[in-house]
N, CA, C and O atoms as a MOPAC input file, in Angstrom:
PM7 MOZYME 1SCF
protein

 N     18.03200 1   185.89900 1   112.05100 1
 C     17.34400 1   186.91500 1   112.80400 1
 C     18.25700 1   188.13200 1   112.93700 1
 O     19.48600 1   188.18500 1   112.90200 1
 N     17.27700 1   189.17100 1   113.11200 1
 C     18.36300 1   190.60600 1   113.16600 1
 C     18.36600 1   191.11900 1   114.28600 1
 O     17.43600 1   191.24700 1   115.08300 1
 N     19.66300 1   191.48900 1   114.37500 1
 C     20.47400 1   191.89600 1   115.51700 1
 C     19.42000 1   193.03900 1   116.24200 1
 O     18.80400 1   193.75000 1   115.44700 1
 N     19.18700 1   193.24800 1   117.64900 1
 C     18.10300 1   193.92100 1   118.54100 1
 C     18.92000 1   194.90100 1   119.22800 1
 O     19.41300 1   194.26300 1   120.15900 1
 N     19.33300 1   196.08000 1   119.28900 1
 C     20.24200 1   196.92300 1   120.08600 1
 C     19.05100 1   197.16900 1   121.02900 1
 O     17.86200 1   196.85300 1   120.98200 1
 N     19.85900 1   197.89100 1   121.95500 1
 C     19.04200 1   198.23200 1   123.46000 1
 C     18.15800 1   199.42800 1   122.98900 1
 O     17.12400 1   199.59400 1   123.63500 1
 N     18.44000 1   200.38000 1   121.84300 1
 C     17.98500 1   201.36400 1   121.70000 1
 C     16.54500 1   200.97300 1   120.82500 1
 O     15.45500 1   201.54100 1   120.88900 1
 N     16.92000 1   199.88700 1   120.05500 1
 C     15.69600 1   198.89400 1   119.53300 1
 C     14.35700 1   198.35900 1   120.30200 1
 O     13.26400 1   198.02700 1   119.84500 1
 N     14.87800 1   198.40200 1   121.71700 1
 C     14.29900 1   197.61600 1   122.89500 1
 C     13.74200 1   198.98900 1   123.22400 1
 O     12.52400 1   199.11700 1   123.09200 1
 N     14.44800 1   200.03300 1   123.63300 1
 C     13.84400 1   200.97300 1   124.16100 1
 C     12.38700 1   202.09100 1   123.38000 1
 O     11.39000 1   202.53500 1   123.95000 1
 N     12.77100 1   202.22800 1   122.10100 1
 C     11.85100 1   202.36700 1   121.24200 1
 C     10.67200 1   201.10800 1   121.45500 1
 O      9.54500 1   201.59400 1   121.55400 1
 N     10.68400 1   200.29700 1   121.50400 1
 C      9.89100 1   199.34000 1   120.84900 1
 C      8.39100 1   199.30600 1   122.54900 1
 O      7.17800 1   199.12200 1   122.64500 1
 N      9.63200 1   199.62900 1   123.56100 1
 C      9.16400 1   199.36100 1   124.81300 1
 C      7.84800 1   200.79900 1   125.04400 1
 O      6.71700 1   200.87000 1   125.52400 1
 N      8.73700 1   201.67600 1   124.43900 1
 C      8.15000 1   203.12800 1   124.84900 1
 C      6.37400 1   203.16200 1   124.17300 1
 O      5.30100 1   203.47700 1   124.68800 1
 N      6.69300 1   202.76000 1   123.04800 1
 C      5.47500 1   202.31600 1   121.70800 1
 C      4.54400 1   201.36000 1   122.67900 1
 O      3.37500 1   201.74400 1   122.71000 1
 N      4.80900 1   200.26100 1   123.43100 1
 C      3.70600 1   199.15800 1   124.02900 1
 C      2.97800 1   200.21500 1   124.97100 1
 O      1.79200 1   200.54400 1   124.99000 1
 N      4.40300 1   200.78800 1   126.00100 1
 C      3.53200 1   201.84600 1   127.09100 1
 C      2.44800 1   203.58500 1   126.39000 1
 O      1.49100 1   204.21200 1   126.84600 1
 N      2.98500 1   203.67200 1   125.61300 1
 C      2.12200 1   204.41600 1   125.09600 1
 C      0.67800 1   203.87600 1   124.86500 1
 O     -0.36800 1   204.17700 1   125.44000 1
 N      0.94600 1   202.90900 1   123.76300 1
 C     -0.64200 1   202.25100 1   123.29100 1
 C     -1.27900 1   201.41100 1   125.32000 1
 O     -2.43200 1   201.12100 1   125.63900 1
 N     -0.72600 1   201.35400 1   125.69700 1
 C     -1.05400 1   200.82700 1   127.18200 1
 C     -1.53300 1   201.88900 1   127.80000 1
 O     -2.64400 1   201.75200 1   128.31100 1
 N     -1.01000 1   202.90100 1   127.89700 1
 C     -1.59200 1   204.10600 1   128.19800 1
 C     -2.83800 1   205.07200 1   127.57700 1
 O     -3.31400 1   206.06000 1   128.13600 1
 N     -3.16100 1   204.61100 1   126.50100 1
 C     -4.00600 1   204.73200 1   125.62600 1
 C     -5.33000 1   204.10800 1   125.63300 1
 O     -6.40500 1   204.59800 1   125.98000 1
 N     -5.03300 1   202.80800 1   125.13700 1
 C     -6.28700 1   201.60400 1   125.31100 1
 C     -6.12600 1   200.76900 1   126.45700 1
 O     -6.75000 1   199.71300 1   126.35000 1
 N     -5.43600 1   200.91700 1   127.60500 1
 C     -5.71500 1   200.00800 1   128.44300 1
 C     -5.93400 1   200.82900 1   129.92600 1
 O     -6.90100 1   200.65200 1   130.66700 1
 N     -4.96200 1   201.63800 1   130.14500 1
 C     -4.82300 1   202.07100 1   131.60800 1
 C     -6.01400 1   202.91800 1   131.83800 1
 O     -6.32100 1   203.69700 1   130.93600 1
 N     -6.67800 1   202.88300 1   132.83800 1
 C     -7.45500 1   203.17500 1   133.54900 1
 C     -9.22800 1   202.74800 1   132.72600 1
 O    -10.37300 1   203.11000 1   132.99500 1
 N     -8.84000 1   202.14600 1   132.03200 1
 C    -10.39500 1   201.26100 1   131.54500 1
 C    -10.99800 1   200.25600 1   132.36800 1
 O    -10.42000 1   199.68300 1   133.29200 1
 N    -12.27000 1   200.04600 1   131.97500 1
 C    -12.91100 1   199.42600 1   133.24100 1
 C    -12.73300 1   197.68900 1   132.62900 1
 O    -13.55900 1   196.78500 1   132.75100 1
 N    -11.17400 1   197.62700 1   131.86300 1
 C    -10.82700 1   196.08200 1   132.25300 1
 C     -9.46800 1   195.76600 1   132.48500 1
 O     -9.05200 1   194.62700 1   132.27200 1
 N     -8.67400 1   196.75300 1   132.94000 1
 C     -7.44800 1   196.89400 1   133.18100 1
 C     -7.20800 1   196.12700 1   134.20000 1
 O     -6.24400 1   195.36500 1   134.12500 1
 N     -7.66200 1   196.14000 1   134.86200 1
 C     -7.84400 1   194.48200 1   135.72200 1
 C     -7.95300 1   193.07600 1   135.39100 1
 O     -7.41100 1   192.17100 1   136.02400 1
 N     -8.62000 1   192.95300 1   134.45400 1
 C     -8.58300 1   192.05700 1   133.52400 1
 C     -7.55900 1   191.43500 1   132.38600 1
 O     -7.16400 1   190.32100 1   132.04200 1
 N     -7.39300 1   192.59900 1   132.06600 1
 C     -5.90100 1   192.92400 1   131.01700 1
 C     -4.45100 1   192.22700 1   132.15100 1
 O     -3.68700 1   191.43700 1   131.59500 1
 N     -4.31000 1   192.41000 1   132.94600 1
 C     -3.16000 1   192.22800 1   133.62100 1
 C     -3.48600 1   191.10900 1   134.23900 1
 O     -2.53700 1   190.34900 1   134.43200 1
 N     -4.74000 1   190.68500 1   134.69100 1
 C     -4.99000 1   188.91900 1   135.18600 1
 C     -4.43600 1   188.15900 1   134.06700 1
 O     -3.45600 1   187.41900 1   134.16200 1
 N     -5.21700 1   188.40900 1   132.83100 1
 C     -5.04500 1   187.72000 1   131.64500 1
 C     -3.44700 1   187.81400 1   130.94500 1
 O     -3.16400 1   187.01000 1   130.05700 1
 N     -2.69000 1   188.57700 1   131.28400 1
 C     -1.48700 1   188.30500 1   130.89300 1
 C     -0.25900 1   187.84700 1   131.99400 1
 O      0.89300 1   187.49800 1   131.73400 1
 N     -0.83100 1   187.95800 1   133.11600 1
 C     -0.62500 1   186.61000 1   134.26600 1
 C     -0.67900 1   185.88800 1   134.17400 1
 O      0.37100 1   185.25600 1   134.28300 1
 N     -1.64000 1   185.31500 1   133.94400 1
 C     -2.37500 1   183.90800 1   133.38300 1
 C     -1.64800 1   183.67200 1   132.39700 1
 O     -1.44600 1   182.49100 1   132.67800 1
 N     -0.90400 1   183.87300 1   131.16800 1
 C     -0.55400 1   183.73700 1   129.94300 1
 C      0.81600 1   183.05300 1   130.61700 1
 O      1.23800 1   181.89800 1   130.67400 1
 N      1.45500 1   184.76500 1   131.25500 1
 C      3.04200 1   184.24200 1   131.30200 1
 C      3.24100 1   183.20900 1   132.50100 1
 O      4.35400 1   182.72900 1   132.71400 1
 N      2.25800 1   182.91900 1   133.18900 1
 C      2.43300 1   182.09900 1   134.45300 1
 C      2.77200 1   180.85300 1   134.02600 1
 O      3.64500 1   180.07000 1   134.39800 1
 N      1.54600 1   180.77400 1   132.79000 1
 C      1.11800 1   179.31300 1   132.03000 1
 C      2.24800 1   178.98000 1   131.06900 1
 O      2.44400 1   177.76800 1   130.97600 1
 N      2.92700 1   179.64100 1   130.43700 1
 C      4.53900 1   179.58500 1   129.37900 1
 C      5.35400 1   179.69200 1   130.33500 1
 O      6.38300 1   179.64900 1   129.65900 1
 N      5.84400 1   179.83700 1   131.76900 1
 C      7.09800 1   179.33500 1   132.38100 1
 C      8.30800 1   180.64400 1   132.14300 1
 O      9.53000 1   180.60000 1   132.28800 1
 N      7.27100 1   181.96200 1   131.65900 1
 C      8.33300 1   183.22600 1   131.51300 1
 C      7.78300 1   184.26900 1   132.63700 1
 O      7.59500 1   185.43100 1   132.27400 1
 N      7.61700 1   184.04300 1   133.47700 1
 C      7.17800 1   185.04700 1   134.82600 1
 C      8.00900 1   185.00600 1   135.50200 1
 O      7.48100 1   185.39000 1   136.54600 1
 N      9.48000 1   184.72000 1   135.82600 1
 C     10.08600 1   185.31200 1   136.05500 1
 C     11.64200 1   185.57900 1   135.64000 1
 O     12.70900 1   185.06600 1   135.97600 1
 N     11.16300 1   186.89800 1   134.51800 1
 C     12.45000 1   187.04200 1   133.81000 1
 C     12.78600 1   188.53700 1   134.32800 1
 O     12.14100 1   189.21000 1   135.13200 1
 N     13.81600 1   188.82200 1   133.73600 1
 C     13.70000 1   190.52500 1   134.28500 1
 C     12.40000 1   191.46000 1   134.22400 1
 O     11.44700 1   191.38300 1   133.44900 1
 N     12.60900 1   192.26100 1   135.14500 1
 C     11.55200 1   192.89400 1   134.93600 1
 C     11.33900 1   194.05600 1   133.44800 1
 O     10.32700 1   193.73200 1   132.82500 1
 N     11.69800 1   194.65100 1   133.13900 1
 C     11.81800 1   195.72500 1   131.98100 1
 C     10.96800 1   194.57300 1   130.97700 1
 O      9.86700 1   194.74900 1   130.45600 1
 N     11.69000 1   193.56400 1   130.90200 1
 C     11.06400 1   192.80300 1   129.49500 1
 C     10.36600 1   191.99200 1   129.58000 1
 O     10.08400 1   191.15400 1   128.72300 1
 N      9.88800 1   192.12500 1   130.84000 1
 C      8.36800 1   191.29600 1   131.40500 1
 C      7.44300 1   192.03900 1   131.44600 1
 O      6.43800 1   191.53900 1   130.94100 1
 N      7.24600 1   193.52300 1   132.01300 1
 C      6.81500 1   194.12800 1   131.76300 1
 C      6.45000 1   194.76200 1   130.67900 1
 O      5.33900 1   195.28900 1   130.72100 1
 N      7.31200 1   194.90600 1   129.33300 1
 C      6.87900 1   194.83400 1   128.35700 1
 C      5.69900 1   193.77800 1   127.46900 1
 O      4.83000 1   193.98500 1   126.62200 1
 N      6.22400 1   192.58200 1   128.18900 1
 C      5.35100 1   191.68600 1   127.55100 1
 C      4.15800 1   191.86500 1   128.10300 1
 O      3.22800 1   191.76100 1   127.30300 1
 N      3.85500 1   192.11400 1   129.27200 1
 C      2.54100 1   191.61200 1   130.10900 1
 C      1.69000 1   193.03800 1   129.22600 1
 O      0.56300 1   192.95600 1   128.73800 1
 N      2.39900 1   194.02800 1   129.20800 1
 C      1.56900 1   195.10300 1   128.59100 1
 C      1.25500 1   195.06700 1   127.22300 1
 O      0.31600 1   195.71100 1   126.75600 1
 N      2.06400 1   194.27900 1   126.49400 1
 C      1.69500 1   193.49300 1   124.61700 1
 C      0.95100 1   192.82100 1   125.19200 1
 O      0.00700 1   193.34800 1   124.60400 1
 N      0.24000 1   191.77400 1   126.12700 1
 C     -0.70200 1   190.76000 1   126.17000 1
 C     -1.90600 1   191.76200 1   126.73300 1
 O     -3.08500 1   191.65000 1   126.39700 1
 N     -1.44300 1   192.65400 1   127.55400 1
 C     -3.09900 1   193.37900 1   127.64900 1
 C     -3.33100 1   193.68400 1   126.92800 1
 O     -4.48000 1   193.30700 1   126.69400 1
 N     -2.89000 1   194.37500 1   126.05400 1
 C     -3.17300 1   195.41600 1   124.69900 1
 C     -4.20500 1   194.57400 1   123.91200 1
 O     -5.40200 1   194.77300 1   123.70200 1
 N     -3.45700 1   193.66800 1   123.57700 1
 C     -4.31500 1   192.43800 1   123.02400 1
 C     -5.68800 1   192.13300 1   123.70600 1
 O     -6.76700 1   192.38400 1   123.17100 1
 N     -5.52100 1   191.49800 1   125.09200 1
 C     -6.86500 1   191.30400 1   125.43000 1
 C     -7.81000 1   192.41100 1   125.67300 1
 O     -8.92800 1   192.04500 1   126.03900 1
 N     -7.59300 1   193.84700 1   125.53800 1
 C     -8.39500 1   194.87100 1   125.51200 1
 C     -8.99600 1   195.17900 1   124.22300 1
 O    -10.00000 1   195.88200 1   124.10700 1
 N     -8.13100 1   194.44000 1   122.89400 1
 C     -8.73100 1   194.30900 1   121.20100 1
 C     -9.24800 1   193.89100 1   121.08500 1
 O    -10.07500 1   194.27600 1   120.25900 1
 N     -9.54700 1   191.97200 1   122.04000 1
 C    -10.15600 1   191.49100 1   121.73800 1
 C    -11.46200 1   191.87000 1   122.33200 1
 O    -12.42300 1   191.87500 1   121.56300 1
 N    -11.70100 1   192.26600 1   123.87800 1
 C    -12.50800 1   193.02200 1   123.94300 1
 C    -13.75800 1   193.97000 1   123.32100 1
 O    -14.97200 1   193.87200 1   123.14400 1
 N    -12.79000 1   194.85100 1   123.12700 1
 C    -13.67000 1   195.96800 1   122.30100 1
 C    -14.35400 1   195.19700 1   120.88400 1
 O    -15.52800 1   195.21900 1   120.51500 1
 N    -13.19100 1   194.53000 1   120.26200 1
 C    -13.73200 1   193.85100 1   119.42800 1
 C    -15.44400 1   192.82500 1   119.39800 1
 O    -16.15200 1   192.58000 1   118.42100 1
 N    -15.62000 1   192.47800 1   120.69000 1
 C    -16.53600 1   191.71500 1   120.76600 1
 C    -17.30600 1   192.39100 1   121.27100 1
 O    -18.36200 1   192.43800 1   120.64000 1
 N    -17.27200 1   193.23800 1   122.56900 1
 C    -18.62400 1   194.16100 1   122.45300 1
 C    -19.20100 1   194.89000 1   121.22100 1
 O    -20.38600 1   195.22000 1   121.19600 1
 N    -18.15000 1   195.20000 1   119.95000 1
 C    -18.84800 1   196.53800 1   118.76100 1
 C    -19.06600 1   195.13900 1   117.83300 1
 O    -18.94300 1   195.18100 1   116.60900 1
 N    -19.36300 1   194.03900 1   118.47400 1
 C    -20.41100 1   192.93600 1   117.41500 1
 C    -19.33100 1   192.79100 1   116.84600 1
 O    -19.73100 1   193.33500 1   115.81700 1
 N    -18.23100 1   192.51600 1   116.58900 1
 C    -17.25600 1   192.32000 1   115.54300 1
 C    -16.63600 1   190.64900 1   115.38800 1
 O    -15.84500 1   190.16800 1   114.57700 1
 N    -17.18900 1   190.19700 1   116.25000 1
 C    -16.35500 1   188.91500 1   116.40500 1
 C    -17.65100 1   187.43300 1   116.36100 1
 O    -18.24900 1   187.25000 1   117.42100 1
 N    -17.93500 1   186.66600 1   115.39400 1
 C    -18.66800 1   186.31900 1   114.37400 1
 C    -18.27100 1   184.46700 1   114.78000 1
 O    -17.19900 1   183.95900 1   115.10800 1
 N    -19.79800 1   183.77100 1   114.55400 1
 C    -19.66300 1   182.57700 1   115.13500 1
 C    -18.32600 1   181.83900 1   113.79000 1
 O    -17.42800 1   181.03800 1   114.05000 1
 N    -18.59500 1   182.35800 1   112.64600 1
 C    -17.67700 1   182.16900 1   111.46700 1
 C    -16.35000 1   182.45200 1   112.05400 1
 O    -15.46300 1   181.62400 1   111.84800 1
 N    -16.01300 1   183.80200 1   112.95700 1
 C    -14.45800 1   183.53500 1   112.67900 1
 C    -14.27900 1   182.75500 1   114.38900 1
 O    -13.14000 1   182.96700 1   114.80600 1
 N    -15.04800 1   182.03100 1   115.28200 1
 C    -15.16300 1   180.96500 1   116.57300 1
 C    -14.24100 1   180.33000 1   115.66800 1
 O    -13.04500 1   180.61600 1   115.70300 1
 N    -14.81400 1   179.30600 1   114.68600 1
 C    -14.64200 1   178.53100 1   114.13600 1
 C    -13.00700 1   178.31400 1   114.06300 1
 O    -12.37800 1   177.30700 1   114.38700 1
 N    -12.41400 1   179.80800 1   113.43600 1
 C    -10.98800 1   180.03800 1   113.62300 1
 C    -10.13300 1   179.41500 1   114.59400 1
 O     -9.08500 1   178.86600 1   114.25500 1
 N    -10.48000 1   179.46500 1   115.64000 1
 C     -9.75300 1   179.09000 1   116.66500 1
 C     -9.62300 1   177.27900 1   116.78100 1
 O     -9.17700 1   176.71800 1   117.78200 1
 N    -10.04600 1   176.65200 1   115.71200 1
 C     -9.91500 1   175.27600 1   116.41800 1
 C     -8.53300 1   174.98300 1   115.85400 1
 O     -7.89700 1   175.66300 1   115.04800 1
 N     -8.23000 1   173.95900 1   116.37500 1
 C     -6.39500 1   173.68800 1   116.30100 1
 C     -5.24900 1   174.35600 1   117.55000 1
 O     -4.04500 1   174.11100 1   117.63400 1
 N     -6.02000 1   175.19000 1   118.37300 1
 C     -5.55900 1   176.02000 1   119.19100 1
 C     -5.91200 1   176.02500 1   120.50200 1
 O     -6.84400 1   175.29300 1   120.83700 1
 N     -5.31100 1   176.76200 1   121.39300 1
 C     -5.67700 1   176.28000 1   122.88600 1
 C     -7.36100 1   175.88600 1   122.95700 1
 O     -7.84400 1   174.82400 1   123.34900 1
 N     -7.92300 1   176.83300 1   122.55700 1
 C     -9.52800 1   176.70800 1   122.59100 1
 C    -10.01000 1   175.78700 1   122.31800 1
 O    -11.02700 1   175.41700 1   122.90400 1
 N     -9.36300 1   174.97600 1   121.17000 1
 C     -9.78700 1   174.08100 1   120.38600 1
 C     -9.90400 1   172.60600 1   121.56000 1
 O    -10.67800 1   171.76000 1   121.11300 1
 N     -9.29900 1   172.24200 1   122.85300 1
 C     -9.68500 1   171.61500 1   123.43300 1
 C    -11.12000 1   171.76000 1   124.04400 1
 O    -11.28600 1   170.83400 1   124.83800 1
 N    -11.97500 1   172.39200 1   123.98800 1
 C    -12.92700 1   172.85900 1   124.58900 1
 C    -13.66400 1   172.83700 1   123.15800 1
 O    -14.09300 1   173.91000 1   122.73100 1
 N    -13.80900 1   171.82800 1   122.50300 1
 C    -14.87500 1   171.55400 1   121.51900 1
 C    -15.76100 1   171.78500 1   121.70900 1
 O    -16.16600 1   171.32200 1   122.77500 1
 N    -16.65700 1   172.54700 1   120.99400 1
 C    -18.17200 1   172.48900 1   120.86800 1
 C    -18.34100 1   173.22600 1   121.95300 1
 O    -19.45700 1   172.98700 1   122.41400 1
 N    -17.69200 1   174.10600 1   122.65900 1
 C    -18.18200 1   175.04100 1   123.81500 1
 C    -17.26400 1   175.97800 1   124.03600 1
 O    -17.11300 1   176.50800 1   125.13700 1
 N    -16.47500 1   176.29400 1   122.84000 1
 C    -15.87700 1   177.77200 1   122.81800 1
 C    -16.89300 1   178.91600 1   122.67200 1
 O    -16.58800 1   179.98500 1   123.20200 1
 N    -17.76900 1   178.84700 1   122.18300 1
 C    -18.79800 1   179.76600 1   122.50900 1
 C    -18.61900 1   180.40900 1   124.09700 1
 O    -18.03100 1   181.44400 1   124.41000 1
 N    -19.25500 1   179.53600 1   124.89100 1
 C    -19.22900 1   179.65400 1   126.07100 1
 C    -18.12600 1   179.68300 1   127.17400 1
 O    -18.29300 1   179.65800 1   128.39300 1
 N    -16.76400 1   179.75300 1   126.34800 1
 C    -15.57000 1   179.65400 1   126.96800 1
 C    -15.49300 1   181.26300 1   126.69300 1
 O    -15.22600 1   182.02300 1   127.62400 1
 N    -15.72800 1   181.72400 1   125.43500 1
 C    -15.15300 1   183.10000 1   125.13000 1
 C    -16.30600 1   183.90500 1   125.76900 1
 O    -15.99600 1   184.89700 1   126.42900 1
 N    -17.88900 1   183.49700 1   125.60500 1
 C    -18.18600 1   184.62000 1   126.50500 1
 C    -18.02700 1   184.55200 1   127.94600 1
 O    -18.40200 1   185.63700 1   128.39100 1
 N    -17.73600 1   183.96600 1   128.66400 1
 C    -17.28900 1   183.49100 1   129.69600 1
 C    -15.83300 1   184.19800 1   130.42600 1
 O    -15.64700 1   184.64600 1   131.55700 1
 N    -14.73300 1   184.04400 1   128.98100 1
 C    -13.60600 1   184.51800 1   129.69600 1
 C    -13.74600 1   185.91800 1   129.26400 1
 O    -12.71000 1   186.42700 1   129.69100 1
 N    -14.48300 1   186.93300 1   128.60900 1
 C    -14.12300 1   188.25500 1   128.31900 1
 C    -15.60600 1   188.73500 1   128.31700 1
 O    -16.40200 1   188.87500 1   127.38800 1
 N    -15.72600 1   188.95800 1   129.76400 1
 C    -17.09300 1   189.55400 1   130.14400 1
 C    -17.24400 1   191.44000 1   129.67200 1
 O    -16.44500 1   192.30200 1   130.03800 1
 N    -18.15200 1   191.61500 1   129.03000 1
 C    -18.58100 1   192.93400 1   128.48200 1
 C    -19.63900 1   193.70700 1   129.22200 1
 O    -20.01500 1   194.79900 1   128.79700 1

């Protein structure tokens, strides 16, 4: 693995808050976005690390759940690629990820 300088960190950090500032902050699921990456880091045992690089993360996990979002309201997200997800957290919830995903990312 390659070496990460602080200036690496700081670039990399500035780039999440931008796109956070972009597609997430002040949208009507930015509330959502930050439950859901609560929920994430609560559930992996990394909630409480420093703040700078927790905060980075929690704002890479909204980003995400605001893609997946948009993604599924503009019809983009297809009972074909559901299917994708088995082998994976979802995948305990056989036969009713349907109803797990519309469920957890209300539009």
């Amino acid at each position: 693995m390659a070496e990460v300088s602080g200036r690496d960190v700081e670039v990399i950090s500035r780039a999440i808050a931008n796109v956070w500032a972009i597609e997430v902050e002040g949208s009507a699921h930015e509330r959502a976005a930050d439950e859901a990456a609560l929920n994430l880091r609560s559930g992996s045992g990394i909630a409480y690390h420093p703040s700078e690089p927790l905060e980075m993360l929690s704002q890479a996990m909204g980003i995400g759940y605001i893609l997946a979002v948009k993604k599924v309201q503009e019809g983009r997200y297809s009972v074909e690629q559901q299917g994708r997800v088995a082998g994976t957290a979802y995948d305990r919830h056989a036969g009713a990820e349907a109803g797990m995903w519309s469920g957890a990312i209300e539009c």
